[in-house]
N, CA, C and O atoms as a GROMACS GRO file, in nm:
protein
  588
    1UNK      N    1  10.808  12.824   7.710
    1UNK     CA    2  10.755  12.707   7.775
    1UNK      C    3  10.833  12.687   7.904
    1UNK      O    4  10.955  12.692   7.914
    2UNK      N    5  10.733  12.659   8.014
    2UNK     CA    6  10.815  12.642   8.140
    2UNK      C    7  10.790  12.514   8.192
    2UNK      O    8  10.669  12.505   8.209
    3UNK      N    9  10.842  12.421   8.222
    3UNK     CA   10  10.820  12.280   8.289
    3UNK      C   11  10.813  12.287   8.442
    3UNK      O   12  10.887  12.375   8.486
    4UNK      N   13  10.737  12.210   8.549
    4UNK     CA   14  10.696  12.162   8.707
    4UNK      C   15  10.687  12.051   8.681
    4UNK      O   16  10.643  12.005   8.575
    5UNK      N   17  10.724  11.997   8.768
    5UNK     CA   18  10.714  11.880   8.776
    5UNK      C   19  10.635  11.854   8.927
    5UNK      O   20  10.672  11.912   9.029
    6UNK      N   21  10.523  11.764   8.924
    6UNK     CA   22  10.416  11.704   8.977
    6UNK      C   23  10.425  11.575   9.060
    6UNK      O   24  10.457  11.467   9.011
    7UNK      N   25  10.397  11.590   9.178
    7UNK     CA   26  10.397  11.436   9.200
    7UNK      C   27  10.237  11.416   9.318
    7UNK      O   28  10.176  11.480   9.404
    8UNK      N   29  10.232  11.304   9.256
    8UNK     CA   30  10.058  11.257   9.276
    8UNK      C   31  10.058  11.155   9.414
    8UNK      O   32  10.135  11.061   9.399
    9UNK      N   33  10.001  11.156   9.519
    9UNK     CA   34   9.937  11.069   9.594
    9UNK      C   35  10.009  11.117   9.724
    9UNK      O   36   9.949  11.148   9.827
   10UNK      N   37  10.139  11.120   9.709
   10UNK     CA   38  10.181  11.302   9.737
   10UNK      C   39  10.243  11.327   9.612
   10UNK      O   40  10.318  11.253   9.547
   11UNK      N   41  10.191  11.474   9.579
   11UNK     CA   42  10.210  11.537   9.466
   11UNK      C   43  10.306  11.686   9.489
   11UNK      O   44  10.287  11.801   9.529
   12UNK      N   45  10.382  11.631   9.452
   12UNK     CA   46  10.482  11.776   9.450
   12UNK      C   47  10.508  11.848   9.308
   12UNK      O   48  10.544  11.786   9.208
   13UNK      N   49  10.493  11.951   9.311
   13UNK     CA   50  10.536  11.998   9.170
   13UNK      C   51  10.682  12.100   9.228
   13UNK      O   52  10.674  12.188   9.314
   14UNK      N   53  10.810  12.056   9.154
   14UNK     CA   54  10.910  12.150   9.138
   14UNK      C   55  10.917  12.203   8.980
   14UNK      O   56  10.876  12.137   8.885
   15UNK      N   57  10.965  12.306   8.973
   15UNK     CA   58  11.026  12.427   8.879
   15UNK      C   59  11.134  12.322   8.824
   15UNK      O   60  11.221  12.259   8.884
   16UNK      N   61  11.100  12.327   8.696
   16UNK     CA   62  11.234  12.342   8.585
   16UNK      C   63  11.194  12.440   8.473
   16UNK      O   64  11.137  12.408   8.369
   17UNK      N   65  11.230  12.554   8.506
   17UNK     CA   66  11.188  12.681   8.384
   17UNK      C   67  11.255  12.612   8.294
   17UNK      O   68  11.321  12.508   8.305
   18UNK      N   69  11.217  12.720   8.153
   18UNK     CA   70  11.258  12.676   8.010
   18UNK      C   71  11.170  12.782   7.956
   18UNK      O   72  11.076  12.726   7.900
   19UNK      N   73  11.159  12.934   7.948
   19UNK     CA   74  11.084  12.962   7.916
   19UNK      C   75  11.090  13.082   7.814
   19UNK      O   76  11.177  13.163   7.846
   20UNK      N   77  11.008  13.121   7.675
   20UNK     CA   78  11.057  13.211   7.600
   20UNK      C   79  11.003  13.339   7.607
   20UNK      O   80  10.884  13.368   7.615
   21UNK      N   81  11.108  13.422   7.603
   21UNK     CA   82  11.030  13.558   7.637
   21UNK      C   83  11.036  13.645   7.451
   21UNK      O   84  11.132  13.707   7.406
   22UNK      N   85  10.899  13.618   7.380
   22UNK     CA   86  10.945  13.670   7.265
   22UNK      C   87  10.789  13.833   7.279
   22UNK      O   88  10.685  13.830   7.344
   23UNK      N   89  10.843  13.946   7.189
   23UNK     CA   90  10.793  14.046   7.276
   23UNK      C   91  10.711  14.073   7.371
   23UNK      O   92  10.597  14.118   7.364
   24UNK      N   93  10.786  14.039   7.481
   24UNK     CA   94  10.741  14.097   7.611
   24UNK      C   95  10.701  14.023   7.680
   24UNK      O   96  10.714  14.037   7.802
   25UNK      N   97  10.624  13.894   7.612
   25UNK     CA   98  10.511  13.784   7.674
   25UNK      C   99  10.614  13.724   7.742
   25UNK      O  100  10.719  13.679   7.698
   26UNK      N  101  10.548  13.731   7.914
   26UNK     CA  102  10.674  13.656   7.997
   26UNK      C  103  10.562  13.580   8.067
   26UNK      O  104  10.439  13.594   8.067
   27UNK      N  105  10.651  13.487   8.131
   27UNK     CA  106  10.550  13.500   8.268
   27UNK      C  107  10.632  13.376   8.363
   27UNK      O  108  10.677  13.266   8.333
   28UNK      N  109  10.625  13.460   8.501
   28UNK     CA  110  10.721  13.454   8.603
   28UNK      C  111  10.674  13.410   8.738
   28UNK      O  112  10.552  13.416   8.753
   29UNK      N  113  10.744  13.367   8.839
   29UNK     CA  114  10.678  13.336   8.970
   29UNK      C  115  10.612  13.216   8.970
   29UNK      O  116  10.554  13.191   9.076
   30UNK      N  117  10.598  13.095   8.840
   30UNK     CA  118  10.559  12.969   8.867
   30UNK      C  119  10.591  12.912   8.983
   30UNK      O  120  10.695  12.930   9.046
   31UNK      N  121  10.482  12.827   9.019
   31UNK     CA  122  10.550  12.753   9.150
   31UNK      C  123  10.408  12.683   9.135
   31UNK      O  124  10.326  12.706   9.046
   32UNK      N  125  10.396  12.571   9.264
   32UNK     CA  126  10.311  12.465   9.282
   32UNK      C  127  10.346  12.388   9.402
   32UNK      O  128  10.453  12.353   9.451
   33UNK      N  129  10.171  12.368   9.446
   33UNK     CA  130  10.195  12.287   9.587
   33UNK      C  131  10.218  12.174   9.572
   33UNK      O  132  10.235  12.137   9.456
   34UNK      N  133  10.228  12.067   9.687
   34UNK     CA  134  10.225  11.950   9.695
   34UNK      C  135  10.089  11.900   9.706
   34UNK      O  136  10.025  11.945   9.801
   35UNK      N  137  10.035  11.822   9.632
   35UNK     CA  138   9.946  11.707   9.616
   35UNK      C  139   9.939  11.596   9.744
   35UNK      O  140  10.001  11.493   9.719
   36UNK      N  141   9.858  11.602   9.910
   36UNK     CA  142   9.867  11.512   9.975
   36UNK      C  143   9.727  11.403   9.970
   36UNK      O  144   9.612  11.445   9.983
   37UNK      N  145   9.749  11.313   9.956
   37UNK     CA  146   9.557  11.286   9.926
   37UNK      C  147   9.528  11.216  10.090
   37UNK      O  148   9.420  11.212  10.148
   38UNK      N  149   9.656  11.168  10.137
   38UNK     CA  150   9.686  11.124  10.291
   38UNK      C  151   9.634  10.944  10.299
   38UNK      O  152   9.695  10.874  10.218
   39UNK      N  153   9.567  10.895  10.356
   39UNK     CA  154   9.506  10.773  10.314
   39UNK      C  155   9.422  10.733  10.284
   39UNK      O  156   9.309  10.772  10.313
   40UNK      N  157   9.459  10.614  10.195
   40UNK     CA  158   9.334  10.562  10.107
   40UNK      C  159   9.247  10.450  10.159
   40UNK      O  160   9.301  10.341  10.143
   41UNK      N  161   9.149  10.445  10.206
   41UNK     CA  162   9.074  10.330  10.271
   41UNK      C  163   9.011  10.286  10.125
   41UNK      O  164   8.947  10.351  10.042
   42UNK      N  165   9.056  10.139  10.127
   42UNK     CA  166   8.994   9.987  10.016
   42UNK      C  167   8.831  10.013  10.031
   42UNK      O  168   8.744  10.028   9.944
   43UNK      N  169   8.826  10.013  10.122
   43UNK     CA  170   8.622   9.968  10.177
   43UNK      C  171   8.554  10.150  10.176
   43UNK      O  172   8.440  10.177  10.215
   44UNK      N  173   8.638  10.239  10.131
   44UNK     CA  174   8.546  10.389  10.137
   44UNK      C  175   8.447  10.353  10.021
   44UNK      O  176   8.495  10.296   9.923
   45UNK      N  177   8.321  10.380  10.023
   45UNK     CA  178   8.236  10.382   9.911
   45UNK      C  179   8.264  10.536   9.833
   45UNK      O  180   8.211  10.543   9.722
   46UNK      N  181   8.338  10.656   9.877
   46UNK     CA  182   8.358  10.776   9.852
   46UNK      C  183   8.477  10.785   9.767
   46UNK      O  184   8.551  10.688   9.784
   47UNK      N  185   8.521  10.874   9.678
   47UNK     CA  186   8.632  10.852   9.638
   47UNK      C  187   8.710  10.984   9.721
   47UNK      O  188   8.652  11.085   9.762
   48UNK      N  189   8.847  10.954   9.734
   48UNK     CA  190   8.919  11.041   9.790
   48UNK      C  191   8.962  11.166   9.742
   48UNK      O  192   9.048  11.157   9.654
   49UNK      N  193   8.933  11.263   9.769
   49UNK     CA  194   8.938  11.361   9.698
   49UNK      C  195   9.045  11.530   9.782
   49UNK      O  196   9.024  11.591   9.887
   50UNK      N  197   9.113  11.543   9.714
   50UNK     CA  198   9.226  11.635   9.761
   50UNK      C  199   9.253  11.776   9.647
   50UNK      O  200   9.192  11.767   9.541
   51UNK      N  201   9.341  11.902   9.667
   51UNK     CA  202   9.347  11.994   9.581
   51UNK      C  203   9.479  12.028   9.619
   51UNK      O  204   9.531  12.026   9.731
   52UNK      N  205   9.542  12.070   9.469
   52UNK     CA  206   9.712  12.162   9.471
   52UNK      C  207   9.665  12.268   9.405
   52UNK      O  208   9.552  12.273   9.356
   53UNK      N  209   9.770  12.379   9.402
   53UNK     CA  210   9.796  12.493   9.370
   53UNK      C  211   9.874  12.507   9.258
   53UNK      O  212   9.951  12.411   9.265
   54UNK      N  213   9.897  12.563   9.171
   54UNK     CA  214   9.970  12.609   9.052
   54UNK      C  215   9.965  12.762   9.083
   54UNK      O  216   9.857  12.803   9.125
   55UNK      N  217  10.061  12.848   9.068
   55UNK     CA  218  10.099  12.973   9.094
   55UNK      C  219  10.142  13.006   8.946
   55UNK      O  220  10.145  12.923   8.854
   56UNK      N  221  10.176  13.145   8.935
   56UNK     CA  222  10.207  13.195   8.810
   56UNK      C  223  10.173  13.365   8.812
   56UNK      O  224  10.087  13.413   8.886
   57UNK      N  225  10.272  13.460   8.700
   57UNK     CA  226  10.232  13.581   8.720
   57UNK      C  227  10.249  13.585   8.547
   57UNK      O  228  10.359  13.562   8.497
   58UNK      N  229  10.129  13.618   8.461
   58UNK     CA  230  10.221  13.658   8.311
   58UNK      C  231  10.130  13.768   8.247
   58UNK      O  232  10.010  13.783   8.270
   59UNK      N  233  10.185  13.819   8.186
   59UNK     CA  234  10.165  13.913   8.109
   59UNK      C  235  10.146  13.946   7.988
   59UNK      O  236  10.230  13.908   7.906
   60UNK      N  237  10.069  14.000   7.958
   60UNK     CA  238  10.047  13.988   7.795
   60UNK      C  239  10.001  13.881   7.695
   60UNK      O  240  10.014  13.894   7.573
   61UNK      N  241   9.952  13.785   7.748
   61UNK     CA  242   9.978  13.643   7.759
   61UNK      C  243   9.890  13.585   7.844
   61UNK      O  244   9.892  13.626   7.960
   62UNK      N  245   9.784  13.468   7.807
   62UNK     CA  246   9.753  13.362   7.834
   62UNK      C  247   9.787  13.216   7.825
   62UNK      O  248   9.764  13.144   7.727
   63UNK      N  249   9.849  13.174   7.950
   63UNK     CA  250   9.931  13.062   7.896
   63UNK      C  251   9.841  12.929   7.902
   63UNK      O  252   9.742  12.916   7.975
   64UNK      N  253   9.888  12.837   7.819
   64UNK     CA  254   9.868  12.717   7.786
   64UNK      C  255   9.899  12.619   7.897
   64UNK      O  256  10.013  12.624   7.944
   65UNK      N  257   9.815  12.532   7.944
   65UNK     CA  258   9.884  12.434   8.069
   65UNK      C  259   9.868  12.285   8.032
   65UNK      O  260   9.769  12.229   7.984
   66UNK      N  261   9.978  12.238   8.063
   66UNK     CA  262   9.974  12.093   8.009
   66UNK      C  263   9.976  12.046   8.164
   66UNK      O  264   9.989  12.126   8.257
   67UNK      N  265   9.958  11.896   8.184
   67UNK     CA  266   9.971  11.820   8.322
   67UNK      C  267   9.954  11.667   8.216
   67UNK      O  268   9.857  11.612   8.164
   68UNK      N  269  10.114  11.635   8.218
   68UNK     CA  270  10.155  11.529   8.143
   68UNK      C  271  10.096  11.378   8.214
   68UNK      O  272  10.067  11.344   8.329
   69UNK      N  273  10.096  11.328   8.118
   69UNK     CA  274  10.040  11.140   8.193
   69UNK      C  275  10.152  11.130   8.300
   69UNK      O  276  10.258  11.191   8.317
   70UNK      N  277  10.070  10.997   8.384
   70UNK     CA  278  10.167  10.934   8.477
   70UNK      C  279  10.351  10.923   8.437
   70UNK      O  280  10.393  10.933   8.322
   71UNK      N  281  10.427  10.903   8.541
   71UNK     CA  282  10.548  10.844   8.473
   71UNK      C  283  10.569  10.686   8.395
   71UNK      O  284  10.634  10.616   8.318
   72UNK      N  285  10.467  10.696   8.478
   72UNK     CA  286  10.450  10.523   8.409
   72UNK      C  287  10.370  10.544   8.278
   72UNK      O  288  10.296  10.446   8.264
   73UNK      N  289  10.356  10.629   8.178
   73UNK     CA  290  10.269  10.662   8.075
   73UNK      C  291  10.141  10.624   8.084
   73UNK      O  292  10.071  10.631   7.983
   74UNK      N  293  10.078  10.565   8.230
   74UNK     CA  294   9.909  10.575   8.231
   74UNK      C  295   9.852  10.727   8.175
   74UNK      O  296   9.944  10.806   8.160
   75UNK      N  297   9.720  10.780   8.143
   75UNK     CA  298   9.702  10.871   8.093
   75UNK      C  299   9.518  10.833   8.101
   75UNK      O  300   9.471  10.778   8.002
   76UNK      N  301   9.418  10.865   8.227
   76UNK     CA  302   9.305  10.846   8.175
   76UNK      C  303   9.268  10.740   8.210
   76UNK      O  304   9.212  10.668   8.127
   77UNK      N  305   9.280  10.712   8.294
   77UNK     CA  306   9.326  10.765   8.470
   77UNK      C  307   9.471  10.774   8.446
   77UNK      O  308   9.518  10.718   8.347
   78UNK      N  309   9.536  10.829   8.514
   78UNK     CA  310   9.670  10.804   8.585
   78UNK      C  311   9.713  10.748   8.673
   78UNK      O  312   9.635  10.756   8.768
   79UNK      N  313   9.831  10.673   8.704
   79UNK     CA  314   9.801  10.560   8.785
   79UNK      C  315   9.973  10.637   8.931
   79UNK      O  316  10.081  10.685   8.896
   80UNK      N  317   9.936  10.620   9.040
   80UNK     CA  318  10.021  10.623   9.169
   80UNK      C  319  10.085  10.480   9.122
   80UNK      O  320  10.030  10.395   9.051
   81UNK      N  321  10.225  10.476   9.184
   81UNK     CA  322  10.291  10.314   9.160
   81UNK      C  323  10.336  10.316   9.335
   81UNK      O  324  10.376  10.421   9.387
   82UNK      N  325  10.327  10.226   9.389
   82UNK     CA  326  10.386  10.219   9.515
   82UNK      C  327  10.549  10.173   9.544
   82UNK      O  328  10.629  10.084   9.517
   83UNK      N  329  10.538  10.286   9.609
   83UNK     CA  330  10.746  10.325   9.588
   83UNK      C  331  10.814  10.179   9.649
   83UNK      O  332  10.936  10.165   9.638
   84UNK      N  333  10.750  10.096   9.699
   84UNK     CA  334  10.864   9.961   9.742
   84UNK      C  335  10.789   9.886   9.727
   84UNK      O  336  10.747   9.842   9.834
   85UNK      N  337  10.734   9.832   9.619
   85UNK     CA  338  10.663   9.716   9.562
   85UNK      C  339  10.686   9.773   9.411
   85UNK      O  340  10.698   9.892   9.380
   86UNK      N  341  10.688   9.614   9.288
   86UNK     CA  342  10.710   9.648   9.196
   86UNK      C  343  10.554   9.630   9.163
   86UNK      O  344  10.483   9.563   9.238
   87UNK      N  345  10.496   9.699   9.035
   87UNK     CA  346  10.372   9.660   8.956
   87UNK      C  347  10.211   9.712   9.047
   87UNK      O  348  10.108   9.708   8.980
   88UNK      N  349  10.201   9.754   9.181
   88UNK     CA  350  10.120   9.795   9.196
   88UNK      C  351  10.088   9.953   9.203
   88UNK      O  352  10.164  10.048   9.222
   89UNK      N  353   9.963   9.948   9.183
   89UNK     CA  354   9.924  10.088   9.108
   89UNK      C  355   9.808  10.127   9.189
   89UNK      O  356   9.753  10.053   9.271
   90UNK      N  357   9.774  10.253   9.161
   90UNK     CA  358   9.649  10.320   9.229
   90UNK      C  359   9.630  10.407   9.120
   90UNK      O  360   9.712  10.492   9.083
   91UNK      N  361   9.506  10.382   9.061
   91UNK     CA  362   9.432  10.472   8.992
   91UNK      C  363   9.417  10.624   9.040
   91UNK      O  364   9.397  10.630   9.162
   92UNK      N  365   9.422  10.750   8.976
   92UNK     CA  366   9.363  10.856   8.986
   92UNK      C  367   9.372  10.932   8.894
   92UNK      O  368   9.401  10.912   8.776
   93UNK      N  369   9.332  11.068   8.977
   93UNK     CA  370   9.307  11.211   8.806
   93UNK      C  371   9.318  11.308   8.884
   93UNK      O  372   9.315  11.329   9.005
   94UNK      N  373   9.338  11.391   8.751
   94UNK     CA  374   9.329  11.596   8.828
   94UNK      C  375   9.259  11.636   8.686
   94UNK      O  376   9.265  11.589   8.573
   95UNK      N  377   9.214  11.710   8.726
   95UNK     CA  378   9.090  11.812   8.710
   95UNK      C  379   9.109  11.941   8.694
   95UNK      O  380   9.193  11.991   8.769
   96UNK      N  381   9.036  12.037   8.591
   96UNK     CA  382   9.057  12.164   8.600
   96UNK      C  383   8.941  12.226   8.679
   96UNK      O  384   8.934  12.340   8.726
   97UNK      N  385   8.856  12.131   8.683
   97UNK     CA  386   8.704  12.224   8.790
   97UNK      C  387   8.700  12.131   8.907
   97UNK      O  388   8.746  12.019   8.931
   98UNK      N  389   8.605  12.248   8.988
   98UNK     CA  390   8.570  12.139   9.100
   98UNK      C  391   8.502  12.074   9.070
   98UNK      O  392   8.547  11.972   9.121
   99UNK      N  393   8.412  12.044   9.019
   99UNK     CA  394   8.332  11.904   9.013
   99UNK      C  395   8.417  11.777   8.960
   99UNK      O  396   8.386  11.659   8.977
  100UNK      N  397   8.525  11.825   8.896
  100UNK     CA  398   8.598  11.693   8.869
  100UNK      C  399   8.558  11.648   8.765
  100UNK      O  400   8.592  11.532   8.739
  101UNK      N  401   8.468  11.724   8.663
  101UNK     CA  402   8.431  11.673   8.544
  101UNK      C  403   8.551  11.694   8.387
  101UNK      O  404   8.529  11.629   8.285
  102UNK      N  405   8.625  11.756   8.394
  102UNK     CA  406   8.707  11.833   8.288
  102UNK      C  407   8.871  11.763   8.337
  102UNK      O  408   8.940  11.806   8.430
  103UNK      N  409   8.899  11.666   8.260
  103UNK     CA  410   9.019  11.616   8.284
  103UNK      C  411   9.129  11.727   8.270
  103UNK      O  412   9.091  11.807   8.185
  104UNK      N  413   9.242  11.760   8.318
  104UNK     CA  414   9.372  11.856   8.290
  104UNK      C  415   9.452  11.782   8.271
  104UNK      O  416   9.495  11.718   8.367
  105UNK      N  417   9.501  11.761   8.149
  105UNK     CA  418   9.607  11.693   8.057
  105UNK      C  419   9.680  11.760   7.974
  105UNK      O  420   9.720  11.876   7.975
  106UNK      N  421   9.695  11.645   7.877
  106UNK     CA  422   9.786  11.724   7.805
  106UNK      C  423   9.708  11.712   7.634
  106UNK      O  424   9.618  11.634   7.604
  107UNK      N  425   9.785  11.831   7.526
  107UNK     CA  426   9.715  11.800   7.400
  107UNK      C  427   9.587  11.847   7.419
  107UNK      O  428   9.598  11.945   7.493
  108UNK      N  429   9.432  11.823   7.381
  108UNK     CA  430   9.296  11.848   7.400
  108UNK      C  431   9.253  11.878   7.540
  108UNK      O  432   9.157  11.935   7.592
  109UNK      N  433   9.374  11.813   7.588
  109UNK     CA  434   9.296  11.809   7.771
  109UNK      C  435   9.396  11.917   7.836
  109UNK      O  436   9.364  11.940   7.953
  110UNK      N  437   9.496  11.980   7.797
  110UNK     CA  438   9.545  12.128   7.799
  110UNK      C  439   9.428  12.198   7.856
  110UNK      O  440   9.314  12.156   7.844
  111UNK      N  441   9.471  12.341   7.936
  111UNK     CA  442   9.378  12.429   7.967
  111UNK      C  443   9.456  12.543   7.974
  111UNK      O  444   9.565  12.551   8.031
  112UNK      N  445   9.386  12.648   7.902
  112UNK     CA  446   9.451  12.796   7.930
  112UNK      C  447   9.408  12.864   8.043
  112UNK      O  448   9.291  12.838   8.073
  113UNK      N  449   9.453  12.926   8.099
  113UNK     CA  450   9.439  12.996   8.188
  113UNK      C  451   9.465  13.167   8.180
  113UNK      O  452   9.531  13.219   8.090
  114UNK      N  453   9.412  13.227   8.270
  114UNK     CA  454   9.395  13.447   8.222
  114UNK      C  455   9.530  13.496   8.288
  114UNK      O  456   9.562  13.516   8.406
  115UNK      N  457   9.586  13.506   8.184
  115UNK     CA  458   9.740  13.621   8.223
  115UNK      C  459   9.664  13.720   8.378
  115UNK      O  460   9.559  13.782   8.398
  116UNK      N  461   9.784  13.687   8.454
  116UNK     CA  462   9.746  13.738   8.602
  116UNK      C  463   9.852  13.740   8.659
  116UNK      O  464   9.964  13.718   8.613
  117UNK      N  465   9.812  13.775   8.793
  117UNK     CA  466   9.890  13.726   8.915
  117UNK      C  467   9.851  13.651   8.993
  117UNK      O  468   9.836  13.701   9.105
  118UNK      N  469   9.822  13.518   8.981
  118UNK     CA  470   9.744  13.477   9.096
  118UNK      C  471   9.780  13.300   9.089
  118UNK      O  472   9.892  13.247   9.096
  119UNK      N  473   9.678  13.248   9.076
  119UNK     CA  474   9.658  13.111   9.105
  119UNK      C  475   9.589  13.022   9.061
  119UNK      O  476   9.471  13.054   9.073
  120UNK      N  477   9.606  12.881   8.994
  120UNK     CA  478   9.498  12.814   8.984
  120UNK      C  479   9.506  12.644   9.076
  120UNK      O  480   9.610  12.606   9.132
  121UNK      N  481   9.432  12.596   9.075
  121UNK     CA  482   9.361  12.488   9.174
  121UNK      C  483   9.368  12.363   9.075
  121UNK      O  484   9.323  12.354   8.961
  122UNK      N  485   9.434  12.273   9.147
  122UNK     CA  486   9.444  12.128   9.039
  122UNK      C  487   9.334  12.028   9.133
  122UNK      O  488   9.347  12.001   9.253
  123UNK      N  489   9.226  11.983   9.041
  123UNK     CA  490   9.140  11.909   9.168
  123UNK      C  491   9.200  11.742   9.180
  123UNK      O  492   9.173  11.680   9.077
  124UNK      N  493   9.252  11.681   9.254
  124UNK     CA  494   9.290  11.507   9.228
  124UNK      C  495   9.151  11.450   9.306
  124UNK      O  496   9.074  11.501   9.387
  125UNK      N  497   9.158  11.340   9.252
  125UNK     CA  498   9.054  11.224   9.246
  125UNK      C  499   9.115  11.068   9.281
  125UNK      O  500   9.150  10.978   9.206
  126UNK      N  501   9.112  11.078   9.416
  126UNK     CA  502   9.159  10.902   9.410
  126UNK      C  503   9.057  10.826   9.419
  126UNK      O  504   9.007  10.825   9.532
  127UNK      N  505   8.983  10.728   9.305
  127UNK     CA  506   8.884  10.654   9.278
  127UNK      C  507   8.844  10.558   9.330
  127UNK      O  508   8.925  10.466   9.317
  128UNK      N  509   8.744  10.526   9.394
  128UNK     CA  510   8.722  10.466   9.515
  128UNK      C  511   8.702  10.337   9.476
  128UNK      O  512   8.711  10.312   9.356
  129UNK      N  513   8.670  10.221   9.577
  129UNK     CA  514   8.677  10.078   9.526
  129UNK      C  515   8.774  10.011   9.438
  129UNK      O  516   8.747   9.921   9.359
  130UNK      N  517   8.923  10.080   9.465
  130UNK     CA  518   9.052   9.992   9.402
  130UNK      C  519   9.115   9.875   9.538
  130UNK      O  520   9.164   9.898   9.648
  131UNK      N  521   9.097   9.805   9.497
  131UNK     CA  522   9.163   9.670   9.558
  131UNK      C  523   9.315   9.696   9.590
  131UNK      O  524   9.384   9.606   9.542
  132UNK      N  525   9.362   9.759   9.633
  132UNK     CA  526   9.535   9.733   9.659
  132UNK      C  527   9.600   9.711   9.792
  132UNK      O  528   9.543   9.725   9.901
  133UNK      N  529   9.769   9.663   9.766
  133UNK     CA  530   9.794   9.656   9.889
  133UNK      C  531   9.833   9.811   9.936
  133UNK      O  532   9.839   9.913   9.867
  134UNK      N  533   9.856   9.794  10.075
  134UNK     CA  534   9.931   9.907  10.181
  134UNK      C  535  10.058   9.928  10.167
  134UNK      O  536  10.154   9.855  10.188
  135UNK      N  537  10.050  10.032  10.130
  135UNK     CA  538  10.206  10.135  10.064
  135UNK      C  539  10.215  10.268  10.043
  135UNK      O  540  10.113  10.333  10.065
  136UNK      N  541  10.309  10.324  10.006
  136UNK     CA  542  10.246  10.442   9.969
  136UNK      C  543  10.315  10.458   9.867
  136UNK      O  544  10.434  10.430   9.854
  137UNK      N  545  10.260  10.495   9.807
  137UNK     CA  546  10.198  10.530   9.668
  137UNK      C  547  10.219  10.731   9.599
  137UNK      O  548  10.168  10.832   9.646
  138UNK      N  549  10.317  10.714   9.474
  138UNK     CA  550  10.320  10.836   9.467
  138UNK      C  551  10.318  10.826   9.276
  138UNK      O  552  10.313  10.732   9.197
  139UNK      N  553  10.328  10.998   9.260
  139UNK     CA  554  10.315  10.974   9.076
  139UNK      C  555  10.418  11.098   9.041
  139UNK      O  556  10.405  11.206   9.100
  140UNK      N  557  10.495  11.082   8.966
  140UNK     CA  558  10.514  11.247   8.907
  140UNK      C  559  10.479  11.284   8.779
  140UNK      O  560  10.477  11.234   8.667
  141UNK      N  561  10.446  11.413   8.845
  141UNK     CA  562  10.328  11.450   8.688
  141UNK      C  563  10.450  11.625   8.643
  141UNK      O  564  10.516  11.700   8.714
  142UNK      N  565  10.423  11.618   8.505
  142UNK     CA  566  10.526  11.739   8.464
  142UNK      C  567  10.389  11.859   8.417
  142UNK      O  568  10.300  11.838   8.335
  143UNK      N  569  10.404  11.943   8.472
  143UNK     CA  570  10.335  12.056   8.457
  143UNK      C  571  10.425  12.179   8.315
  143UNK      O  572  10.520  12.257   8.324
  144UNK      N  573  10.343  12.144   8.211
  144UNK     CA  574  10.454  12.271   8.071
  144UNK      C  575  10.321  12.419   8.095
  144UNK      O  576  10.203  12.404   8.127
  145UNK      N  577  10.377  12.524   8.072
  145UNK     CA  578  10.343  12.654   8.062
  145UNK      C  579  10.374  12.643   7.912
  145UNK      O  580  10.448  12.560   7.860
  146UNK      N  581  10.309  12.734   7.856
  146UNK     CA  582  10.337  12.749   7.689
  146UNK      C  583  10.287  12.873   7.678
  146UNK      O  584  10.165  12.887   7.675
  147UNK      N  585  10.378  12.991   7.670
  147UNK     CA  586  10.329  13.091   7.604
  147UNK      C  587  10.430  13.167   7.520
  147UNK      O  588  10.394  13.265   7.453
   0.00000   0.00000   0.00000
C-alpha cells in the first residue's frame, strides 16, 4: 500500500510510500498533479470543472485506488474549507470518468486500475450555485495504492 496525499481547490497530491512488495508485485514511480480549479464564480450557472493526474508503473499487479474523504471527513460531496476563515466550505468531487458520473473514493467507490506504465486522470467537479464568501479554498485528499 502506497499513500499521496491530495489537495483539492488547489489539489496537490505528495508521495508518502508505504508499500509491499510480496512476490514481485511492485509498483513504482507514483506521483500526482496538482488539482487547480482557479476561480469560482457564485452566479456561474455551469459547474466548474478541472482534471489531475495520478502516475504509477506496476507490475504483475493491478492496483486498488482509494481517494479518501475531505480532511474535514465530508465524503459525498467533499467539501474545500477556506484557509483564513473558520467554518466555510465549498462543496466538490473527483471522479473516475469523464462524464463525472462514477464517484473515486474510498471502500465501494475504490477503483482499480491496469498494471502499466502510464497514467490515470482524476476528474474534480466544483458544483455550481454554492453561496460563499471570497477566499481560497483548498482540501487534502490522501490517495492509498493497494496491491
Amino acid at each position: 500500500m502506497v499513500r499521496i496525499a491530495f489537495l483539492a481547490g488547489l489539489v496537490l497530491l505528495v508521495l508518502a510510500p508505504r508499500a509491499a512488495h510480496a512476490q514481485g508485485r511492485t509498483c513504482s514511480g507514483l506521483g500526482a498533479s496538482t488539482i487547480n480549479f482557479g476561480n469560482y464564480d457564485v452566479y456561474a450557472a455551469a459547474d466548474t470543472l478541472q482534471v489531475g493526474t495520478i502516475t504509477y508503473s506496476c507490475r504483475a499487479v493491478d492496483p486498488l485506488v482509494d481517494l479518501s474523504a475531505s480532511a474535514n471527513g465530508a465524503y459525498r460531496p467533499r467539501q474545500m474549507v477556506e484557509a483564513f476563515a473558520f467554518g466555510n466550505t465549498l462543496s466538490y468531487d473527483l471522479y473516475f470518468d469523464a462524464a463525472r458520473t462514477i464517484v473515486w473514493g474510498t471502500g465501494a467507490d475504490a477503483q482499480t486500475l491496469p498494471r502499466q506504465n502510464g497514467s490515470a486522470t482524476v476528474y474534480g467537479r466544483i458544483f455550481a450555485g454554492q453561496d460563499v464568501d471570497a477566499g481560497f479554498y483548498l482540501d487534502l485528499i490522501t490517495v492509498t495504492f493497494n496491491f
